[in-house]
N, C-alpha and C positions, 0 to 999 in steps of 0.2 A: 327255450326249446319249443319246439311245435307238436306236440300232438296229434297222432292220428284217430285217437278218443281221450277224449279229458273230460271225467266226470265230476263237478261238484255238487257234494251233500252237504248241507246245512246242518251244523251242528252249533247254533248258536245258540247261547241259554239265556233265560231273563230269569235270573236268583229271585227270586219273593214278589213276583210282578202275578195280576191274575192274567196277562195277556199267555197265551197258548207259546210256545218255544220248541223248532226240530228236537236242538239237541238236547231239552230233557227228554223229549219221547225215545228216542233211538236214532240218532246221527250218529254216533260213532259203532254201532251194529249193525247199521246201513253198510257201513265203508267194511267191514269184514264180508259181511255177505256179498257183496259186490265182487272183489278180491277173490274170492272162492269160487264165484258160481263163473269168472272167467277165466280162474284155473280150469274148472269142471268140463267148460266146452271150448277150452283151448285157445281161447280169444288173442293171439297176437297183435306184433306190432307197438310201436311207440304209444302207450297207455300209460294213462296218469288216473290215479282214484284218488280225488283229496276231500280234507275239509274245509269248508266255506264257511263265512260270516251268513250272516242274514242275507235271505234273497228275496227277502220283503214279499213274505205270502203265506208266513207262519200259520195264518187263523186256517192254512186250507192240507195244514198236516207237514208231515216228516216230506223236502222235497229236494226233489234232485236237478242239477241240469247238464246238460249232457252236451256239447260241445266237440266239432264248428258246428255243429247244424243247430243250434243252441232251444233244440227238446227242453220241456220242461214237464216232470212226473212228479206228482202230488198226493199226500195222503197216503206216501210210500210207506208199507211194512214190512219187517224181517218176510214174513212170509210170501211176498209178492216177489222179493226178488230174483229167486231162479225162474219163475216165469217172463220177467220184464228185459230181463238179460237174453234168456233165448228168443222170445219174440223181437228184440232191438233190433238184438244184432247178429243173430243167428237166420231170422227170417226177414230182418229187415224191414219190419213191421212194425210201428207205434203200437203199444199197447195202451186200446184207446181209455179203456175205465179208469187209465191212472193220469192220460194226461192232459197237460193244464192245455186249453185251447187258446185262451182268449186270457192273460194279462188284467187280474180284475180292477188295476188302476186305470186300465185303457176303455174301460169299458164305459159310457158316456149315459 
């Protein structure tokens, strides 16, 4: 099926690793919050909120990506997201403090 927002959160955990992991921080308290806040502003349409493996950028926080336009929001918290949600996609606006510009494996 196609989507007209498909968001993936990274809830992928590393059990007993020192490397940094979404899903022990809060990936699956992302996906609640997410689910909620576009109940709250009505957000229709063919929507998908799921979880995701690793999207390979764990050292840079809890992150999301947001699809077809394929946004990427990093260092996402519970408390960021009824702001991130109405700035998206309510105003249609990035909200820039959270997101990833630049791909840090592209980066030369």
């Amino acid at each position: 099926m196609i989507y007209d927002i498909h968001i993936f959160v990274c809830t992928n955990e590393r059990k007993n690793s020192p490397r940094k992991s979404c899903g022990e921080e809060h990936g699956l308290l992302l996906i609640e919050k997410l689910k909620a806040a576009f109940q709250k502003y009505n957000i229709s349409g063919k929507i998908r909120i799921q979880k995701s493996g690793c999207l390979g950028i764990c050292d840079l926080g809890p992150t999301l990506a947001i699809y077809p336009e394929g946004t990427f929001y990093v260092n996402v918290q519970p408390e960021d997201v009824d702001e991130l949600v109405y700035s998206h996609f309510i105003q249609k606006q990035a909200l820039q403090r959270l997101l990833l510009l630049k791909h840090p494996k592209e980066v030369v």
